[in-house]
C-alpha positions as CSV (number, residue, x, y, z in Angstrom):
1,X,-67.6,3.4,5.5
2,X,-69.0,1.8,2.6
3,X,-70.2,-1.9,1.8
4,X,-67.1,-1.8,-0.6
5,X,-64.7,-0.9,1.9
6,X,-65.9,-3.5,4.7
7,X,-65.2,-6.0,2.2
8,X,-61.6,-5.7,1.9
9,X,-61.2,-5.7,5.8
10,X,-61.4,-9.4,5.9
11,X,-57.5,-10.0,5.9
12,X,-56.7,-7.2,8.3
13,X,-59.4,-8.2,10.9
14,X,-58.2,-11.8,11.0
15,X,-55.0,-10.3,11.8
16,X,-56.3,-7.8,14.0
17,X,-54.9,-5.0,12.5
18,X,-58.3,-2.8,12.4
19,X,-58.6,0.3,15.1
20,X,-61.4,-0.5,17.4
21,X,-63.8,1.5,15.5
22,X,-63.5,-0.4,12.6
23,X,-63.7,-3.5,14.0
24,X,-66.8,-2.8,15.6
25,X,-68.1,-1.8,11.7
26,X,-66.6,-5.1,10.5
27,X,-68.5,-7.0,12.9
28,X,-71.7,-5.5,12.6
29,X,-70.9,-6.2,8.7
30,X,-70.2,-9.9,9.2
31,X,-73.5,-10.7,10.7
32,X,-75.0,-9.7,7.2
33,X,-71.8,-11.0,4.8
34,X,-71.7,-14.9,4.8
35,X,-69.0,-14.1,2.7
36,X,-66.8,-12.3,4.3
37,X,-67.4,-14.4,7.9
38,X,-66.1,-17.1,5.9
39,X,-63.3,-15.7,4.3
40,X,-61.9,-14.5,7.9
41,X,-62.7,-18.1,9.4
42,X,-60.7,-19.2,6.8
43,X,-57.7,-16.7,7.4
44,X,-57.8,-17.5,11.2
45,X,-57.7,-21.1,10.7
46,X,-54.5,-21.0,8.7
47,X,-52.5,-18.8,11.2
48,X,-54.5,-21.4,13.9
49,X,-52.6,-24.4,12.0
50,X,-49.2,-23.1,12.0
51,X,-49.3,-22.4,15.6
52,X,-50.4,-26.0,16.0
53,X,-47.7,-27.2,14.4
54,X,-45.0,-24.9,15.3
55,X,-44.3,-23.2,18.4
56,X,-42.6,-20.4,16.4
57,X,-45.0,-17.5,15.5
58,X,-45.0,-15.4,12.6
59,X,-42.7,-13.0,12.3
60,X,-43.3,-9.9,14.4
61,X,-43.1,-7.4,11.7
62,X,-45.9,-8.7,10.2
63,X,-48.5,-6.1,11.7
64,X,-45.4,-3.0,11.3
65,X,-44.6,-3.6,7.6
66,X,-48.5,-3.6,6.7
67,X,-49.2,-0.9,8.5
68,X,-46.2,0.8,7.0
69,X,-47.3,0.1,3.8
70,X,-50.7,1.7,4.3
71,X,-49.5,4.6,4.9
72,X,-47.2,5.5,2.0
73,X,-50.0,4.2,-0.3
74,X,-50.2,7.4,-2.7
75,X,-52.5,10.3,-2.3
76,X,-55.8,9.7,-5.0
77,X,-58.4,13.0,-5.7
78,X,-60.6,11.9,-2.8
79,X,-60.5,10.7,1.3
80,X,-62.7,8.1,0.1
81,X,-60.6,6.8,-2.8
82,X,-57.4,6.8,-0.6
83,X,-58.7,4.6,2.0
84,X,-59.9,2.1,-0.1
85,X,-56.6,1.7,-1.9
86,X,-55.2,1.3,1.7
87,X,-57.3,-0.9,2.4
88,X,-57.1,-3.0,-1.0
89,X,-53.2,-3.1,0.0
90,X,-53.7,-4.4,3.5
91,X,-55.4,-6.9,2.3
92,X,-53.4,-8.0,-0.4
93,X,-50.6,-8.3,1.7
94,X,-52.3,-10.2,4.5
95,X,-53.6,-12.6,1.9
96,X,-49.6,-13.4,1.5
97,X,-48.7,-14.0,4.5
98,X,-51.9,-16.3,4.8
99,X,-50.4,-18.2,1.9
100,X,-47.1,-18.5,3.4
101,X,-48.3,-19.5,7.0
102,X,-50.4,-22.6,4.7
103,X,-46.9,-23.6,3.3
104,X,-45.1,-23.4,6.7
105,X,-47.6,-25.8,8.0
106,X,-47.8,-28.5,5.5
107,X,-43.6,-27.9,5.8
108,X,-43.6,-27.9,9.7
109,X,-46.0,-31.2,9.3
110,X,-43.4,-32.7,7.0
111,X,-40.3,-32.8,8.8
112,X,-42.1,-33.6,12.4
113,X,-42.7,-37.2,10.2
114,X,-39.3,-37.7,9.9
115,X,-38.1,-36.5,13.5
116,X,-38.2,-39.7,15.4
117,X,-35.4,-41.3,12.6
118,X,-33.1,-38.4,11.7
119,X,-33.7,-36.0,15.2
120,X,-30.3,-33.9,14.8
121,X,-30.8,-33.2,10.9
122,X,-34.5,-33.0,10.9
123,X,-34.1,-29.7,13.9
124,X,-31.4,-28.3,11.6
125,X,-33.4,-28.3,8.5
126,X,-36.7,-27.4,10.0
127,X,-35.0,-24.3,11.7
128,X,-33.3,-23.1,8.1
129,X,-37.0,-24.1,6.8
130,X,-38.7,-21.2,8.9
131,X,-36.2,-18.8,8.4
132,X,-36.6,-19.0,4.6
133,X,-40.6,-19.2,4.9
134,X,-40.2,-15.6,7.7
135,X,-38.0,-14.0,5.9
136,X,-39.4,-10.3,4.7
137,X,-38.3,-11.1,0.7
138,X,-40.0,-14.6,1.2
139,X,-41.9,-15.4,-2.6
140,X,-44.0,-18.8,-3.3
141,X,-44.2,-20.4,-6.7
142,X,-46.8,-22.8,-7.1
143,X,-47.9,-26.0,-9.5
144,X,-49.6,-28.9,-9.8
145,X,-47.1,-31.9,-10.3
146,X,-47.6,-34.3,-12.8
147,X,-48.9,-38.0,-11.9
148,X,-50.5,-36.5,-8.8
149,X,-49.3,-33.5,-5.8
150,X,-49.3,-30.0,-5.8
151,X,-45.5,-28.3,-5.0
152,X,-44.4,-25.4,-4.0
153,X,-41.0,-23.5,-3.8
154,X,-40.2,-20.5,-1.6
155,X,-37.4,-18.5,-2.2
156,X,-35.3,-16.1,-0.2
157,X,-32.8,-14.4,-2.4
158,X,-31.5,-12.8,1.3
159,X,-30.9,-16.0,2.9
160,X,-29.9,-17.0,-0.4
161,X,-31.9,-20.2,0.1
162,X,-35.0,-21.8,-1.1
163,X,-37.5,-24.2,0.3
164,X,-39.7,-27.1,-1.9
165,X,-42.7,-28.0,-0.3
166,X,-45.3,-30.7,-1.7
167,X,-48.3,-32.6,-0.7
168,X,-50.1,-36.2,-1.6
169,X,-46.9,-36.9,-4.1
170,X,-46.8,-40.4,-5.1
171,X,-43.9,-42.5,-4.4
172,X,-41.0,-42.5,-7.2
173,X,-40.6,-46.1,-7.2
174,X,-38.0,-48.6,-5.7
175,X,-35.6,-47.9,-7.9
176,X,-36.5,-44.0,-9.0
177,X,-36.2,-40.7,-7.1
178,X,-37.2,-37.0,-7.4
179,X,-34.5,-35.2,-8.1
180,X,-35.2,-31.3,-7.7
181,X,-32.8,-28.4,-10.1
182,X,-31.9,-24.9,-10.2
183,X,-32.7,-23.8,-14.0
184,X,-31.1,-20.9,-15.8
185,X,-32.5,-19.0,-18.1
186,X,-30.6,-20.6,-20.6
187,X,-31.8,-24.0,-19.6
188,X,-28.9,-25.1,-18.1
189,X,-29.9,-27.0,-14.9
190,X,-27.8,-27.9,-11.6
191,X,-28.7,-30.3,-8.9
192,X,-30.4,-28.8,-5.8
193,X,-31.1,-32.4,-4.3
194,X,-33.0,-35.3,-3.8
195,X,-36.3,-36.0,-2.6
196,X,-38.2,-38.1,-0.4
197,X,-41.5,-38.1,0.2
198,X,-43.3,-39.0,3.6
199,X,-45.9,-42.0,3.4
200,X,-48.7,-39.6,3.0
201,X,-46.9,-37.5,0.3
202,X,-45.6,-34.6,2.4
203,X,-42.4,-33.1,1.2
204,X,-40.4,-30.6,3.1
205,X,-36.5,-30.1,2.2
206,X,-33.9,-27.2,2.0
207,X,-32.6,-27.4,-2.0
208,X,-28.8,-27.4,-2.1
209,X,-27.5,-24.6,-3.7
210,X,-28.2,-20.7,-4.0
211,X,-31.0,-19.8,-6.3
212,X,-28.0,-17.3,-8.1
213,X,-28.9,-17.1,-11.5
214,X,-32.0,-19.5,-11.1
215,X,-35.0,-18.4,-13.2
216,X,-36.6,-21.6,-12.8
217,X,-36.9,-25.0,-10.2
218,X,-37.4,-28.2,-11.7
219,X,-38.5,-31.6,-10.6
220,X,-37.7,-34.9,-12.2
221,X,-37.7,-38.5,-11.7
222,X,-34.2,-40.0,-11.8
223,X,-32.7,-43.3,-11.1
224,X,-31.7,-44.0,-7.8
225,X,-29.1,-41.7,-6.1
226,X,-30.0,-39.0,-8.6
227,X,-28.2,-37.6,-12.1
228,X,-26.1,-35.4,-12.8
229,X,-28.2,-33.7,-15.4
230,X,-32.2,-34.4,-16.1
231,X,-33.1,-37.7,-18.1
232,X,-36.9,-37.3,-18.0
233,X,-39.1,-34.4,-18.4
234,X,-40.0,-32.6,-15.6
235,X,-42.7,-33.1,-13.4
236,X,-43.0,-29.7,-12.1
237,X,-41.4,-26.5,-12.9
238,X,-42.1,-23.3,-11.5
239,X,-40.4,-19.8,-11.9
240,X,-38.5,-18.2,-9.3
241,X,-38.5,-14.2,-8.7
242,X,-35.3,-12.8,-9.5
């Protein structure tokens, strides 16, 4: 196995998806490769954090659909060339779900904030949050948020749901709310909510609605109670896979 190939093995040996024989060539790798031994204490820490904050652990298929995936990878001209695509793949896809466990925890962190005043609601939305975050057609959307925050939407299009998740947002102001939209490709925009961020800027909230049609979420800041269509330019908007 070349130096090339070891490389991509960072994802799957954080997962521990490598045959025994390969992790044994990983970790003689690793004692050479500062960058690869902190690339996979990165990955480990990230599936460490949602467990932390969640007693609900990724989804089981996780390991199966990789692995599935590796092995329809197409044929190339050479053994060689073959595995490293398969490898390239199974990394790539590990490097998702790493991504999504990072948004379930910030989400899971979110609505533990808010347990102690709304218990009954907060369980309900935090169970329909990690069933959109697990679900196999789960896609992020990313940006930063003007005036401060990063945001992020997930979308299942099989739950027909979508989650908006956001961090160190600054408070809307007495009298002003985020307001979050389902945005057409036309530019016509419907209210999926209002939001309310924690006192360190954590945001974690179901959007009302079904992302049908959606090509876009928006963020705004409204008056109090919300609009019924955008007054200000958003603050954040983000495409949505269709």
């Amino acid at each position: 196995m070349s130096d090339a190939d070891l490389h991509l093995l960072t994802g799957a040996y954080a997962a521990d998806a490598l045959s025994a024989g390969e992790s044994r060539a990983f970790e003689e790798h690793l004692d050479g490769c500062a960058s690869c031994a902190l690339e996979v204490r990165e990955l480990q820490a990230t599936a460490s954090l949602l467990g932390a904050a969640a007693a609900e652990a990724p989804p089981s298929s996780l390991k199966a659909t990789v692995l599935s995936q590796a092995r329809v990878t197409p044929q190339a001209a050479s053994l060689e060339t073959a595995r490293t695509r398969r490898l390239r793949r199974l990394s790539a896809l590990l490097g998702a779900a790493a991504v999504v466990l990072a948004v379930a925890a910030i989400a899971l962190g979110a609505w533990a904030a808010q347990l102690h005043r709304t218990a009954d609601s907060a369980v309900a939305q935090a169970a329909t949050i990690t069933q959109v975050l697990t679900a196999a057609d789960a896609t992020t959307s990313s940006g930063e948020i003007a005036g401060g925050g990063r945001g992020t939407v997930v979308v299942s299009r099989s739950q027909q749901q979508a989650v908006f998740v956001a961090s160190d947002l600054a408070a809307a102001g007495s009298d002003r709310t985020y307001q979050l939209w389902w945005i057409d490709a036309t530019g016509a925009a419907r209210s999926a909510g209002l939001v309310a961020p924690t006192s360190d800027g954590s945001v974690a909230t179901v959007l009302a609605g079904a992302p049908d049609g959606a090509s876009h979420v928006g963020v705004t800041v409204e008056p109090a109670g919300g609009s019924a269509a955008p007054t200000t330019h958003p603050v954040l908007v983000v495409a949505v896979t269709a």
